[in-house]
N, C-alpha and C positions, 0 to 999 in steps of 0.2 A: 283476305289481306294476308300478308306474309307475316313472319315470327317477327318480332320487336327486333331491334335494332341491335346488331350483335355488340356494338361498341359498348354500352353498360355493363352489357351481362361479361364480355370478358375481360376487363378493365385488372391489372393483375392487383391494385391494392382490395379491391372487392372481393378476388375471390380467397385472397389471403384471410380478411378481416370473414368471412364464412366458414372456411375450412378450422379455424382459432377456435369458432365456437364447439367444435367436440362433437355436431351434432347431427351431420351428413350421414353419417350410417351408425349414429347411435341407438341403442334400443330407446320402445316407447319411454317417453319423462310422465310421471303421473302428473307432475306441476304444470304441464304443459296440453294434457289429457285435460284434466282438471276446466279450463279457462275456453278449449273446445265446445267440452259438451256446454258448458255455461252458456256458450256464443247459441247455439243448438236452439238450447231452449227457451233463451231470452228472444231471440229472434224468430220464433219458429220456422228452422229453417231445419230439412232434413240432413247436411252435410257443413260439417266445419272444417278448415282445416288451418294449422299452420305450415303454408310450404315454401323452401329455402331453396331457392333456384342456384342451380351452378352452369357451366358452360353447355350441358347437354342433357340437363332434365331436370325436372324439380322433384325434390326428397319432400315428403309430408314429415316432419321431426310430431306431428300430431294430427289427429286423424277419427271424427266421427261422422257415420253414414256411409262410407264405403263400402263394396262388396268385391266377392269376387278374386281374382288376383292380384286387383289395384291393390286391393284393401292389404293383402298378405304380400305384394313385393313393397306398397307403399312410397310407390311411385311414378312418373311415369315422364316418357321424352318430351320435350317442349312443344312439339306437335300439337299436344294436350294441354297446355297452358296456357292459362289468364294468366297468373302470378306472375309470368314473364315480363309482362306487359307494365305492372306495377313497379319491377324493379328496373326498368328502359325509362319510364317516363320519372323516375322519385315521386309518383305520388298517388292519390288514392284512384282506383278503375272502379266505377257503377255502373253495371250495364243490367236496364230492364227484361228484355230479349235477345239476347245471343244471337238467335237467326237473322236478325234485323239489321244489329249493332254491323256498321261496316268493319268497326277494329278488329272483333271474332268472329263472324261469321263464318269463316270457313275455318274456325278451328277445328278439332278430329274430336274435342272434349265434349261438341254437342253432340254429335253421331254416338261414340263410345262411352261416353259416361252420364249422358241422359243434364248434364250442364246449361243450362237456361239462364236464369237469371243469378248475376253474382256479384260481389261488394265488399274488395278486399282494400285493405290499408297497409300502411309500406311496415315493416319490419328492418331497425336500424343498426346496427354495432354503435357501441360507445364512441366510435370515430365516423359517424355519420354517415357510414357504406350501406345501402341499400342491399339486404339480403336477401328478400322474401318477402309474402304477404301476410295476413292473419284474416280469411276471407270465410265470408257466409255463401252459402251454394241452395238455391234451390230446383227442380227439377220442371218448374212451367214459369211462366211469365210472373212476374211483379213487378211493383213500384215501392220502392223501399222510402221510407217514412227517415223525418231527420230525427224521432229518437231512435229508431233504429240503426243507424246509422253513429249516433254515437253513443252508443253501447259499444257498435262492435270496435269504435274508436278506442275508447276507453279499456278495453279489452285486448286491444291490439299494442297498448301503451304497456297492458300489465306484462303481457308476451313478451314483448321488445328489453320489458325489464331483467324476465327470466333468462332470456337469451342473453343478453350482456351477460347476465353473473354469472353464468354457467363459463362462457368465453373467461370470464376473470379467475374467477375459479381454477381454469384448466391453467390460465397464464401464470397464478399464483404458482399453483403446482409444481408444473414445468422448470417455474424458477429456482420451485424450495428443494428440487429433485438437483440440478443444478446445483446449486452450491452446495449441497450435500455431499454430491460426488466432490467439487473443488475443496470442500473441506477435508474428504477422506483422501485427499491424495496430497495436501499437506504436509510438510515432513513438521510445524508446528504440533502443539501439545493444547487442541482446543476443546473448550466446558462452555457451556454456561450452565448457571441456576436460580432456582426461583430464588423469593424473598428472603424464604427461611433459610438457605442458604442451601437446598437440597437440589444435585447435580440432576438438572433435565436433558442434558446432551453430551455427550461427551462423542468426540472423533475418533476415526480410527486409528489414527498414529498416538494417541493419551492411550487408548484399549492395550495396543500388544507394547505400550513403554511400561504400563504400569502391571500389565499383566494379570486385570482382572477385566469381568466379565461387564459390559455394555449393564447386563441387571444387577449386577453388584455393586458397579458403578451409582445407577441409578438411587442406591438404599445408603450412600455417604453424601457427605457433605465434606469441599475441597479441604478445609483444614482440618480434617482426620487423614487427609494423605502426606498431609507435611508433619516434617520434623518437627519435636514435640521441641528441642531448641529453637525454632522457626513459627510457632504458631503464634506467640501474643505478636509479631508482624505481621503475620499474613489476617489476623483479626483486625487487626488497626486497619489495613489496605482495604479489609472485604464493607468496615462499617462505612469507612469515605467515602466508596463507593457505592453500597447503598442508598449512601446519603446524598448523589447526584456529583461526585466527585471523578475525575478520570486518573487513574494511577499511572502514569507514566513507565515507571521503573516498578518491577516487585521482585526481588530477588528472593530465592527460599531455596529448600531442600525438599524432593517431592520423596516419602516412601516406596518402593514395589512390595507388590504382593509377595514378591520372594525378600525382601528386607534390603534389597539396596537401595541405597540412594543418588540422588539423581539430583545434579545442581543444577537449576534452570533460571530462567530469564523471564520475565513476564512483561504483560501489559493489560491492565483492567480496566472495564468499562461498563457504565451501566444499561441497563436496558428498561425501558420504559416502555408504557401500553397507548393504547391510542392518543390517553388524555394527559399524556405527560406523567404517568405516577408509576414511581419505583416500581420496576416488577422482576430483578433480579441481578444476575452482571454476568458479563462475559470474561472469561479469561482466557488468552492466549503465551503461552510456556514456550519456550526453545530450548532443547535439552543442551549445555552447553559440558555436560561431563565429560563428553571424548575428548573437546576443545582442551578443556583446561586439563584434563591427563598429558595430550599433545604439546599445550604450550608446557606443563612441567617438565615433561621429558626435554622439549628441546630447551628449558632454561637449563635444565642441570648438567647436560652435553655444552651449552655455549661458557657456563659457566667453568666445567672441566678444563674443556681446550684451552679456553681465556687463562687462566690459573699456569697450566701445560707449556703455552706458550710464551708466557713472559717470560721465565730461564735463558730461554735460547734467544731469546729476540734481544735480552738484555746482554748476553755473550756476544752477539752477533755488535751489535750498536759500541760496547768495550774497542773489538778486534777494529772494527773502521776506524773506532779515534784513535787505537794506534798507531794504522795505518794513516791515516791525514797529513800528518809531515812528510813524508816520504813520498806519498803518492803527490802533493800540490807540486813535488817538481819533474812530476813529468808531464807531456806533453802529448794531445791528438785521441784515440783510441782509450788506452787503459786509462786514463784520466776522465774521460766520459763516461766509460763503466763504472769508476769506482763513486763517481756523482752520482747516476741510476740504481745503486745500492743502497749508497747512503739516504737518500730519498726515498725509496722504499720499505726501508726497515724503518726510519722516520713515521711513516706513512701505517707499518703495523706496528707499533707498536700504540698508535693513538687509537689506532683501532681496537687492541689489544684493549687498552687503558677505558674505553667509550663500553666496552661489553662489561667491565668488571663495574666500573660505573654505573652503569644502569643497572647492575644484578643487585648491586647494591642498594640502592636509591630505590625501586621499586618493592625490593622485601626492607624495607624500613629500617635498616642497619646503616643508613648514613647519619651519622647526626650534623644537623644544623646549628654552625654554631654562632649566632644573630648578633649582630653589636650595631647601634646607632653609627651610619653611614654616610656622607656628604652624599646628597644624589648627582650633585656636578661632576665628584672625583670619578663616581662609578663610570661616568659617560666619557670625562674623560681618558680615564684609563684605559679603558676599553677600545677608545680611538684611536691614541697612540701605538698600543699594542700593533693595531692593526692598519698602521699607517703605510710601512712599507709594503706590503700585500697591494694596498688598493694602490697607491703609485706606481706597482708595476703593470697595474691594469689602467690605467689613468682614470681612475677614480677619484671623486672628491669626498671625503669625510666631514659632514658640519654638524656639529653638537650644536644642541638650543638647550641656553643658558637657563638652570634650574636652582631654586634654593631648597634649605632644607636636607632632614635627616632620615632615612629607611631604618628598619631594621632587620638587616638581613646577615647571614653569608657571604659576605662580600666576593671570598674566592668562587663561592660556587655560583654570586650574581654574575660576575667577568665571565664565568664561564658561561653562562646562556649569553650573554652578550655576545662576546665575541664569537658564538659559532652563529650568532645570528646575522653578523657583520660580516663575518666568511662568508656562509651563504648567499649574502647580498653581493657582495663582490664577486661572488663566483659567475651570478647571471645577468652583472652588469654590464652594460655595453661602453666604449669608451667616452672618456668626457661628461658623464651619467656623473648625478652626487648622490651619496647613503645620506639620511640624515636621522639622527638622535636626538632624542627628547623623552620627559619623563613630565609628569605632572598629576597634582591628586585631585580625585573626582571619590565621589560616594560612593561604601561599597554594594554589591547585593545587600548585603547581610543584617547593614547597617557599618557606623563607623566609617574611617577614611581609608581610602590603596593609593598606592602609587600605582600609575599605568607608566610603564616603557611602552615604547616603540620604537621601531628600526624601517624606516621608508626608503624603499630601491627604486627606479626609475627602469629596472630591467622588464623580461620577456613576458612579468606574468605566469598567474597560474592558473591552468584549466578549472573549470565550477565540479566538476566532477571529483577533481584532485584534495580540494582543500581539506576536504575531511579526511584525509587519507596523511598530509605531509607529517605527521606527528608518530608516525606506527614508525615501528624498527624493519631497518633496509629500507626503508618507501624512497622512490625517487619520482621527481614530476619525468620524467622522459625515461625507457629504459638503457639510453645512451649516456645519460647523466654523468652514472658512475666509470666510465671509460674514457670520456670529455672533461668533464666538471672534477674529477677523486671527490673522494669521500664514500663512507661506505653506507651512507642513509640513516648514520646514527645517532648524529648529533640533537636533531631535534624533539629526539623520543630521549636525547639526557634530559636537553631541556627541558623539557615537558616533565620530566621525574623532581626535577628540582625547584621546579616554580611551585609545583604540586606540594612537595617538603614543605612551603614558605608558607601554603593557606593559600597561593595562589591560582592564577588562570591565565592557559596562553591560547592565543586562535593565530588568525590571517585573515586579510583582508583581500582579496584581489582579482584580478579578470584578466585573461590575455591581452597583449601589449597595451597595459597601464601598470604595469611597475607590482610591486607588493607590500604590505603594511604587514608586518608580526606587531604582537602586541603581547605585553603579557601584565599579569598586575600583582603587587606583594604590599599585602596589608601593612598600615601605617601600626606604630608603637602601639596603640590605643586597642585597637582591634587585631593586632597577633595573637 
């Protein structure tokens, strides 16, 4: 009869799920040896073997009663194989006589390897791929007995066991090797440690930031690397999380072995064992020291120039309004220039006014100064302000009628207002309405806030954008600032002043459905 049916035996998820198990040309397994010779003697049969057939011969991965150079290459072409046979059909092959049997009869294993009677069972992957046999060989005729039969069953089950693990085993491996590498190539600052809090890993971008050794590492525990100003925090973080808690935010100060410090970022997390029980935490750092040397440097340059600049902007803004009479009677050309001037120095100078603003308001040198507020007047003021603006855009303005007191900063309220209303108008299309409204709801914290809102009927903002509109310069389009003016800074005031107040701003919105800002400032009670 001819070789089994080549469509099982090359089937490509089968010969993947064989090649996974490690064990094609792996040395002898004693565990594997082991459960052979057992087959051997429980069966009295001179030859056992476990053999894992691939496209062009079958490997013994286990092997007693062989001789010869079967025995030392420990394998041999399909030519020579039953086992083939097992993994074509998925199931078990008994043959009393080989010479007889029409499926082997002319196989080359009864000539060459003296193969007679044999009784293999299928050999599975944890995914159900038929690999190989787990077969008893004797060298004359028998009739194999149904305990013998499953012994070698039962035998063949313990095999199939061993072989999964060993495939899991490698698959484990492979994986732990794997993110090992993705961890070492991290520019994060990654740990974890056990219970007691003593570091069992540490990455390689943590090794050369902190500038000691993977084993020295190994004999600390993370909060003898942080600042001794910084540790009753990073204890409080490390017990929470212990205690099945995820720390979101961990800010500290991490030591080097050379004594600098390193302002990082964190994120903690626990790690647990099979059975769900605390078994130590992970930590992930991002060293943000270069960031914040960089944002210092360029605050104290934007602050400079800001500073640098208003003299001349304010000479410049003087010399136009003395020119204004003079220039409104002329006509054509120098008339539209001196507009294009006057509108630009306009233009920096708020810009101007928007840097020293936020330098201020962000290093906590503006003082808030709060007084009980009509929340109507604030809406209305704010609209009328910005009444002519939206009329030249044919915009509509509708306040929704609010009772009640804030206590706030009224000028610096107007001011997030109305750059919020600018805003809107800027991306509103015509005949479109803004509308305002205020109203109190519960806070986080506890206590009552006022929520504003300012709703536009405009272009929308990209999902990618939103978390972005509040940073300094941010624009949703990089044409914004060329189409729309403005230099991206109004909403990173805001955002500095609602923050003053105990408050909070976001947005709401999606491409062509309009946009919602929102912001909230705590009522009297909970200021």
């Amino acid at each position: 009869m001819p070789a089994a049916s080549a469509t099982e035996l090359l089937r490509p998820s089968r010969l993947a799920a064989l090649r996974a198990t490690g064990l094609l040309d792996a040395p002898p397994q004693e565990a594997l040896d082991r459960l052979t010779r057992l087959a051997s003697r429980l069966m009295g049969v001179p030859i056992a073997l476990l053999s894992l057939v691939d496209e062009n011969r079958q490997r013994f991965a286990s092997q007693v009663g062989l001789t010869g150079p079967v025995a030392e290459q420990r394998e041999t072409p399909l030519t020579h194989s039953f086992c083939q046979h097992v993994v074509a059909t998925r199931a078990a092959l008994i043959v009393e006589d080989a010479r007889i049997d029409p499926l082997v009869s002319d196989n080359l294993a009864i000539r060459d390897l003296g193969v007679i009677a044999y009784a293999g069972m299928p050999i599975t992957s944890e995914s159900g791929e038929v690999l190989g046999s787990f077969c008893a060989i004797d060298t004359s005729a028998r009739a194999w007995t149904d305990d013998q039969l499953d012994i070698l069953r039962d035998l063949a089950h313990a095999a199939t066991a061993e072989v999964q693990l060993r495939a899991a085993s490698r698959l484990l491996g492979s994986r732990q090797l794997f993110l090992a590498d993705l961890l070492d190539h991290t520019r994060e600052l990654v740990c974890a440690t056990d219970v007691d809090g003593r570091i069992t890993y540490a990455n390689s971008a943590m090794i050369e930031a902190l500038g000691y050794s993977a084993e020295e590492l190994a004999q600390r525990r993370p909060v003898e690397l942080v600042a001794p100003d910084c540790a009753a925090d990073f204890l409080d973080a490390a017990r929470r999380v212990l205690g099945g808690e995820i720390v979101e935010r961990l800010d500290t100060v991490v030591v080097t072995a050379s004594g600098d410090r390193l302002h990082c970022q964190g994120r903690a997390t626990p790690l647990t064992d099979a059975d769900g029980v605390p078994a130590g935490a992970r930590i992930m750092f991002r060293d943000l020291t270069r960031e914040r040397e960089a944002q210092r440097l360029k605050d104290e340059l934007i602050a400079l120039v800001s500073h640098e600049l208003r003299t001349p902007v304010g000479a410049i803004l003087v010399a136009l309004k003395v020119l204004k009479p003079h220039v409104e009677q002329l006509e054509g050309k120098p008339r539209r220039l001196f507009e294009i001037a006057a509108r630009n120095a306009d233009r920096l100078l708020l810009l101007v006014n928007d840097l020293l603003d936020i330098e201020r308001l962000e290093a906590g040198h503006e003082r808030m100064d709060r007084a009980p507020t009509p929340v109507a007047a604030l809406l209305d003021q704010a609209a009328d302000s910005m009444m002519p603006l939206a009329e030249n855009g044919d915009v509509r303005i509708v306040v929704t009628a609010t009772e009640g007191d804030v206590s706030v900063d009224a000028k610096r309220v107007l001011q997030v207002l109305v750059n919020l209303i600018g805003n809107a108008i800027k991306f509103s299309p015509p005949e479109s309405t803004i509308t305002l409204s205020a109203e109190s709801q519960s806070a986080r914290e506890g206590g009552v806030e006022r929520r504003f809102c300012v709703a536009d009927e405009g272009r929308g903002i990209p999902q990618e954008k939103l978390a972005l509109v509040f940073g300094r310069f941010e624009q949703v389009a990089t044409s914004d600032a060329r189409d729309k003016g403005g230099a991206g800074l109004g909403l990173a005031v805001s955002k500095a002043i609602v923050e003053q107040h105990g408050g909070r701003i976001w947005v709401e919105s999606s491409e062509g459905a309009g946009s919602r800002f929102y912001f909230t400032i705590p009522d009297l009670a909970t200021a």
